[in-house]
Structures are given as structure tokens and as C-alpha cells.
C-alpha atoms as one frame of an Amber mdcrd trajectory, in Angstrom:
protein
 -10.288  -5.236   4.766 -13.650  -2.770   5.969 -14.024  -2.443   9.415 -10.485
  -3.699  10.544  -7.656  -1.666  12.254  -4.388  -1.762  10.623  -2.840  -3.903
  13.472  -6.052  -6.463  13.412  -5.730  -6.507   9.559  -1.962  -7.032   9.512
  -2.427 -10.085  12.080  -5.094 -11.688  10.009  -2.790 -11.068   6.660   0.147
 -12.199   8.589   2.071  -9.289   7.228   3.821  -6.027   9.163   1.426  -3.559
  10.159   3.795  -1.212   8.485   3.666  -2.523   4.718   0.132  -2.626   4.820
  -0.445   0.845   6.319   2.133   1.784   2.709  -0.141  -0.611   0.574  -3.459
   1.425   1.662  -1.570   4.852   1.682  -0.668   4.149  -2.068  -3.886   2.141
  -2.984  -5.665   5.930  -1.765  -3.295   7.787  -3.575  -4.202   5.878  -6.527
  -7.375   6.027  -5.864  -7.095   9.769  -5.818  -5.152   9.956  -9.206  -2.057
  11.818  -7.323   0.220   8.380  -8.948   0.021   8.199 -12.240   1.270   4.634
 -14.235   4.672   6.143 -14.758   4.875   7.099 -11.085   3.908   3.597 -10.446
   6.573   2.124 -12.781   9.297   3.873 -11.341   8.637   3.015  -7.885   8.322
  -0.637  -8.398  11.841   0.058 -10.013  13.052   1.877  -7.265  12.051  -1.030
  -5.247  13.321  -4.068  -7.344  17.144  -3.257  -7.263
């Protein structure tokens, strides 16, 4: 969301401020090819057990 704070953004989502400030940290990391798919993979592991 352009032109919104995290906090406004997060309200308007209805989501905590704090997983979307993670969700745009990783989207730019992506973004700058510093996570690669297998990167990716194992942190959506990490995260589903």
C-alpha cells in the first residue's frame, strides 16, 4: 500500500503492524534477490510446525 505508514496500513488491513512491517521486509528482500526459493521454502517450514 504506496503512500501509507505501516501503522495506517496495518489498520486498514486489519492486521498487526508488526507482521506487515515482516511481510514488506521480506517482500524487499525478495525483491533484492538476497532469498532465494529454497530460502523461501525453508522458512515457510520453519513456520508451519
Amino acid at each position: 500500500m504506496q503512500g501509507y505508514s505501516h501503522i495506517e496500513a496495518s489498520r486498514l488491513l486489519v492486521v498487526c503492524e508488526s507482521a506487515l512491517r515482516r511481510w514488506a521486509n521480506r517482500l524487499q528482500q525478495e525483491r533484492n534477490g538476497t532469498i532465494t526459493p529454497q530460502n523461501k521454502a525453508l522458512m515457510y517450514l520453519e513456520h508451519a510446525t
